[in-house]
N, C-alpha and C positions, 0 to 999 in steps of 0.2 A: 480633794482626793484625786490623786493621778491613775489616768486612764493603765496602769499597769499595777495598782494598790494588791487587786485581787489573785493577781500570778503569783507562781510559789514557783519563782525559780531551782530547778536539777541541777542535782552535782553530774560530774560529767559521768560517772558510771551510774547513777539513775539514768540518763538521759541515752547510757548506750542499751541500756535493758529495755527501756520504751521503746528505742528506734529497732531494733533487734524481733521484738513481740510485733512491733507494727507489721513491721517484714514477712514474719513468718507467718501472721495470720491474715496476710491479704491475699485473696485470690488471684489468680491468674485472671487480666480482661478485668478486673474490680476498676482497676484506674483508667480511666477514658483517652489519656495520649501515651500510656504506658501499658501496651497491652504485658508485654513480658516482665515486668513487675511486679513481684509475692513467690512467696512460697508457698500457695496453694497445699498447706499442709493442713488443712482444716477436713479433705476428705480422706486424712487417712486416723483421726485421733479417736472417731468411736470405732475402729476394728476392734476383730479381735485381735488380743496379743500374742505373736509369736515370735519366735526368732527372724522371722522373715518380713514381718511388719517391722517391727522394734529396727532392724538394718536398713529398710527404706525410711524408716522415719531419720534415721540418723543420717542418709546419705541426700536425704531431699533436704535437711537443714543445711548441710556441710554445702553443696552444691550453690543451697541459693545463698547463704554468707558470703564463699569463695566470688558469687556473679555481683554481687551486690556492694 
């Protein structure tokens, strides 16, 4: 059995939604040579929901997509 038996290679759009999810849900300072790395959107997803959260949440994805 080859030391790669057990992977389950991604289509390339699996593989943009995991790199995408990884992005957005790592902190800012999470990665140790990478402080400005993540989209630190993990403290905004228990607010409450308002029009004002709901456009920061969408301007902190867009932002960190567009840096990333």
């Amino acid at each position: 059995m080859s030391a790669s038996a057990g992977l389950v290679r991604s289509t390339n759009e699996e593989s943009i939604k995991k790199a995408l999810k990884n992005l957005l849900l790592t902190g800012k300072t999470e990665r140790r040579f990478q402080p400005n790395y993540g989209g630190n959107i993990e403290k905004l997803l228990f607010e409450d929901i308002s029009p004002i959260t709901t456009n920061l949440i969408q301007k902190t994805i867009w932002d960190t997509v567009e840096r990333f």
